[in-house]
VMD Tcl script that draws the C-alpha trace (Angstrom):
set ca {
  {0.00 0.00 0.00}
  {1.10 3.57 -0.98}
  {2.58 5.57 1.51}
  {-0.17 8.32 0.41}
  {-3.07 5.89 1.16}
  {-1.63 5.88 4.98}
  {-1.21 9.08 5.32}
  {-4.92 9.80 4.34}
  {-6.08 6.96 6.92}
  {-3.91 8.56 9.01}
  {-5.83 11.59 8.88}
  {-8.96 10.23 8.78}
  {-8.55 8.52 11.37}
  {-7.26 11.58 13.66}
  {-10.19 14.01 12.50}
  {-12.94 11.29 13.62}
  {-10.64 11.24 16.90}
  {-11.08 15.22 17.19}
  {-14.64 14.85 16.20}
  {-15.30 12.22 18.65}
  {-13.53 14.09 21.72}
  {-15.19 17.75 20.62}
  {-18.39 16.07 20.92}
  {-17.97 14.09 23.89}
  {-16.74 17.66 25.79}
  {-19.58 18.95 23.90}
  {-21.95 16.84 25.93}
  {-20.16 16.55 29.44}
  {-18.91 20.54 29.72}
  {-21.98 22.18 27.54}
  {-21.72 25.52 26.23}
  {-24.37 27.28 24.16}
  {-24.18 30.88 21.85}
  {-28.11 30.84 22.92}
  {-28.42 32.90 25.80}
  {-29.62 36.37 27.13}
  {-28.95 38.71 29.60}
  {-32.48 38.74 31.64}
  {-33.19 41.53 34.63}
  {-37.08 41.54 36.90}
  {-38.83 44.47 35.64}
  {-41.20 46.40 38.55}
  {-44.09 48.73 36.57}
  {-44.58 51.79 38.71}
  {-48.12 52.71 39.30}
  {-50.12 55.14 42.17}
  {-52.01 53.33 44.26}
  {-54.11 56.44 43.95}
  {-55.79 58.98 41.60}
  {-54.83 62.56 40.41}
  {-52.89 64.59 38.49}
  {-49.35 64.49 38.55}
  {-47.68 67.80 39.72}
  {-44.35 67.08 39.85}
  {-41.89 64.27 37.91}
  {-38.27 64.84 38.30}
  {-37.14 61.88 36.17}
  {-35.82 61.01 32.58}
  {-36.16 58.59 30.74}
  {-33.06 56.35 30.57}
  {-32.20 57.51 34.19}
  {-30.62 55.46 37.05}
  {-32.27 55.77 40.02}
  {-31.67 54.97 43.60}
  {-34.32 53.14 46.46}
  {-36.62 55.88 48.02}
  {-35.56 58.52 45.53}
  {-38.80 60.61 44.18}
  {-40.13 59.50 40.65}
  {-43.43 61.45 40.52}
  {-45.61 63.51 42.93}
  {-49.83 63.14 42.39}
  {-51.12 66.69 43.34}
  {-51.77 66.14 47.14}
  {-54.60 68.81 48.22}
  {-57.73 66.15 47.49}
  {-56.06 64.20 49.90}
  {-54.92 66.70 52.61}
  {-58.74 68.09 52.89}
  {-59.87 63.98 53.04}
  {-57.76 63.68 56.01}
  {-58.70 66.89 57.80}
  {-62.30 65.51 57.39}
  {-61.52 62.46 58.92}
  {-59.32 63.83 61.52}
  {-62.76 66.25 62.05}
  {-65.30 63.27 62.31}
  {-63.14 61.20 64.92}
  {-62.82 64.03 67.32}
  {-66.43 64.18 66.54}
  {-66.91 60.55 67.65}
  {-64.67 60.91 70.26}
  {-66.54 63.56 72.06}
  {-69.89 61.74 72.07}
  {-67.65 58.75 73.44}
  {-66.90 60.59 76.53}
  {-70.54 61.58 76.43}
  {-71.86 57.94 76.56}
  {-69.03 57.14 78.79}
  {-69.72 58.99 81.46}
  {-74.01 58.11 80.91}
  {-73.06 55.07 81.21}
  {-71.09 54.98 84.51}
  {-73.83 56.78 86.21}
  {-76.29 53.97 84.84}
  {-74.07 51.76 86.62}
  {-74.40 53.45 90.02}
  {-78.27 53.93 89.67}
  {-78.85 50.21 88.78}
  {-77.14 48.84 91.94}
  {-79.94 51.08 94.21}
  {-82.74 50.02 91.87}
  {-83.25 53.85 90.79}
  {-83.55 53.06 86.95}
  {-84.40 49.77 85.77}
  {-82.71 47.48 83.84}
  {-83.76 48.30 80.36}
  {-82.36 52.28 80.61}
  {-79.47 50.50 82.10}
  {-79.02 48.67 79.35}
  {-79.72 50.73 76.73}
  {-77.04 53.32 78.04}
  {-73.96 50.18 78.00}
  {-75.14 49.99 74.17}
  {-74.94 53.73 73.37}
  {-71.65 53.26 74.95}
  {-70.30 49.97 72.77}
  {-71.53 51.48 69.80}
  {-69.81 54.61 70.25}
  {-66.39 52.54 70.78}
  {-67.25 51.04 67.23}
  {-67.67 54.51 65.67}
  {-64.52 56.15 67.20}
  {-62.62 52.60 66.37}
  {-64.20 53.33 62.28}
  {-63.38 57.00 62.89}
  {-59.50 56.31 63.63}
  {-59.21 53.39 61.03}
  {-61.19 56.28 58.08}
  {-57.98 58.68 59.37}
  {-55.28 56.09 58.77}
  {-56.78 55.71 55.61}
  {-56.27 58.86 54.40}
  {-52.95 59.02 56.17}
  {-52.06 56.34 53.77}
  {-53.79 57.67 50.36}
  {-51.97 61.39 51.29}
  {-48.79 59.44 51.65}
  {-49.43 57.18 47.97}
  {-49.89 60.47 46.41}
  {-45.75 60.56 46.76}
  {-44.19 57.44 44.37}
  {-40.25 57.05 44.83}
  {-38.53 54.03 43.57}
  {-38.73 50.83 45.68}
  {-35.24 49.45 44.33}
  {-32.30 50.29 42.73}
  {-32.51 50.29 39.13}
  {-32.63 51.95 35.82}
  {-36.23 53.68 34.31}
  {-37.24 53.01 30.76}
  {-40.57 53.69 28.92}
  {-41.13 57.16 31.02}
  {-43.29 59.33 28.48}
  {-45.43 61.12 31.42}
  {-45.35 65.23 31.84}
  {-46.94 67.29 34.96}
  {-50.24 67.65 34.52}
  {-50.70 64.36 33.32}
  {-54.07 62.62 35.44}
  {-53.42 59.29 36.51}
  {-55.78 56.41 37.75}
  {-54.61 54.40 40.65}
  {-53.35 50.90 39.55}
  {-52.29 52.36 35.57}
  {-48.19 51.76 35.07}
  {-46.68 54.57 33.99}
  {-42.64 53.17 34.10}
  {-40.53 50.41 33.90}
  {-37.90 50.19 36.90}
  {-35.68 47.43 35.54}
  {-33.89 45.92 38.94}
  {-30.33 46.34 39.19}
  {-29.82 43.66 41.73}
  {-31.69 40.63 39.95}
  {-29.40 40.37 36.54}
  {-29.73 37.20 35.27}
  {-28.75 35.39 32.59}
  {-31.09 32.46 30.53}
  {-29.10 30.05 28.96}
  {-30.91 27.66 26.34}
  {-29.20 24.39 26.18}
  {-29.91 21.48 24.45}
  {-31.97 18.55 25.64}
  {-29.10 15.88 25.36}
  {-26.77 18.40 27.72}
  {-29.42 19.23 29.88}
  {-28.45 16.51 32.62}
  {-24.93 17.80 32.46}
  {-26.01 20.59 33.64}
  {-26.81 20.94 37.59}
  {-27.44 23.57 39.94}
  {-24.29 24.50 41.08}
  {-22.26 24.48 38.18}
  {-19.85 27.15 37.53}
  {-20.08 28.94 34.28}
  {-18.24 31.08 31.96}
  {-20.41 33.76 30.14}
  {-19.01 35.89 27.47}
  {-21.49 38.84 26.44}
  {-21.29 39.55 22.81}
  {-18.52 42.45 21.82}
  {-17.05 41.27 24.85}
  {-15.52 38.13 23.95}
  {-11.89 38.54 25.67}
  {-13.60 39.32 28.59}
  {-15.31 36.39 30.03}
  {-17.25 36.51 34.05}
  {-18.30 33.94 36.39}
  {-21.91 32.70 37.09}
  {-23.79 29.69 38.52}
  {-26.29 27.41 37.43}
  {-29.38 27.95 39.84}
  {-31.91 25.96 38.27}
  {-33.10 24.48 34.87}
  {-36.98 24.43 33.51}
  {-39.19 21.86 33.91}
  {-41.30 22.28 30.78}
  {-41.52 24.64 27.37}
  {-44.23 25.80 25.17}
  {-45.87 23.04 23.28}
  {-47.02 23.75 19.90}
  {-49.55 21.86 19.76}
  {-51.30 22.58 22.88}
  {-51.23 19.13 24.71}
  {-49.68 20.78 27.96}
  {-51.66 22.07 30.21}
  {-50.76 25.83 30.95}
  {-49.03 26.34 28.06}
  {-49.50 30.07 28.27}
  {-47.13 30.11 31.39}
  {-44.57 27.82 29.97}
  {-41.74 29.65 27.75}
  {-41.38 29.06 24.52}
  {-39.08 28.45 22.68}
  {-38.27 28.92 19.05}
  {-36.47 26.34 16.92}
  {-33.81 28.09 14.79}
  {-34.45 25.68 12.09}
  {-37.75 24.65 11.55}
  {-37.26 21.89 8.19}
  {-35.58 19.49 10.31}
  {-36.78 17.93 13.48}
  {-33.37 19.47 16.51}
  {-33.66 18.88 19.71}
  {-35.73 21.19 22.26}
  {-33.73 24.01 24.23}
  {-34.97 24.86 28.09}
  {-33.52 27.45 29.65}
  {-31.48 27.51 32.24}
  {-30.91 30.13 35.15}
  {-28.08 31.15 35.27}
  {-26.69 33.77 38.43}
  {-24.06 36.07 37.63}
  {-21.09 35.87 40.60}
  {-18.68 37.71 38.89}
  {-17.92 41.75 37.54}
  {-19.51 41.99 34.09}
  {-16.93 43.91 32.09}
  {-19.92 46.38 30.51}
  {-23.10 46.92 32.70}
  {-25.94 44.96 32.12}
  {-28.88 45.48 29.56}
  {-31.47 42.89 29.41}
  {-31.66 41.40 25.85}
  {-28.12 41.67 25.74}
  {-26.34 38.23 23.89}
  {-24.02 36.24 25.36}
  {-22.57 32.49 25.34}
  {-22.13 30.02 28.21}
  {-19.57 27.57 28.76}
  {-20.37 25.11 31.38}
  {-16.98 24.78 33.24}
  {-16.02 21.70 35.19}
  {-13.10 20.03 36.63}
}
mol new
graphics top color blue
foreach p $ca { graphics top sphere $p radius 0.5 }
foreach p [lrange $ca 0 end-1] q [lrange $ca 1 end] { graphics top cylinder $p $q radius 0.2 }
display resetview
């Protein structure tokens, strides 16, 4: 046999070696181009009505926990509390009223100078009245707490996108006005393949590289994987919860993707923007 025909066998033989051991790491330390940076997203919305007098935010604009995104004009809300405020001394007057009725009712029964039924009728004046002032001080918490909604600040750290609100703009309680994306819950879904799902478990270190970024590589862990996907053809039940996923290639029957959380442990070299691409290399001793 030629010494040509032995050098090609030769090489054969060596790429199915390489192909064999790229696709046995393939399986055992998983990697996948697929994956996204993911962040929770809070929608800010007054938990009462009015117009909004004051909004000292941009769009685009970090923001810090407790600092003031927009102010509902507060005077509707001052005057329902100085109402309230009004009826409970109100009630609390006739309270001390009934009060004292009833503590001489107490003193006349015992001497049989009224009979029972006044008696009685004066300790019920007096309960009820305990119920009124007790409805009187929870209507001035009340407004103690809508005068205090009519002031929104930020509940987290984070970043606002999607503000398109001026002064003067009426709100109704319960309508989202901005998106507060989360600063402290960057996350990052990686879609692997369902023959390297089970070689990958919570706990695993990873190696994510964002897109543009690819010399500069940061360490995560695998926190958990999903237990189910979309299913096109409806047979799950509660599909509409379950993600779905897209097959990139839709002629040929690939194996499903589920996404994996992944938490990010170490210093991204370029702050995070959810939607933002990135691989994951699954890395193992």
């Amino acid at each position: 046999m030629k010494p040509k025909v032995f050098v090609t066998l030769g090489i054969v033989l060596l790429a199915l070696a390489a192909a064999l051991l790229l696709y046995s790491r393939y399986l055992t330390k998983p990697w996948t181009r697929d994956a996204y940076v993911r962040a929770n997203v809070i929608g800010i919305a007054p938990r009462v009505a009015g117009p909004i007098i004051e909004i000292p935010i941009k769009d685009n604009q970090p923001v810090k926990k407790g600092d003031l995104l927009f102010r509902i004009d507060p005077r509707t809300f001052q005057a329902a509390l100085e109402q309230a405020k009004g009826q409970l001394a109100q009630a609390q007057a006739k309270l001390t009223d009934l009060e004292a009725n009833a503590k001489r009712a107490v003193d006349l029964l015992a001497p049989h100078v009224i009979s029972r039924e006044p008696y009685d009728d004066q300790v019920q004046a007096f309960e009820a009245a305990k119920a009124d002032v007790a409805a009187a001080q929870a209507a001035v918490r009340n407004a103690e707490l809508n005068l205090e909604f009519a002031t929104v600040v930020s509940p987290v750290d984070g970043y606002l996108t999607n503000v398109n609100t001026s002064p003067g703009t009426y709100v109704a309680a319960g309508q989202q006005l901005l998106a507060l994306v989360d600063t402290s819950t960057f996350w990052v879904a990686a879609y692997f393949k369902e023959t390297q799902i089970n070689h990958v478990q919570p706990g695993d270190q990873v190696r994510i590289t964002l897109m543009g970024q690819a010399g500069q590589p940061f360490a995560g862990e695998v926190v958990s994987t999903a237990w189910g996907i979309f299913v096109q053809d409806g047979s799950t039940i509660g599909n509409q919860m379950l993600p779905d996923v897209q097959q990139t290639v839709d002629w040929v029957r690939l194996p499903n993707r589920f996404p994996v959380r992944v938490q990010v442990t170490g210093e991204p070299p370029v702050p995070l923007r959810i939607g933002q691409t990135a691989s994951v290399a699954v890395v193992k001793p």
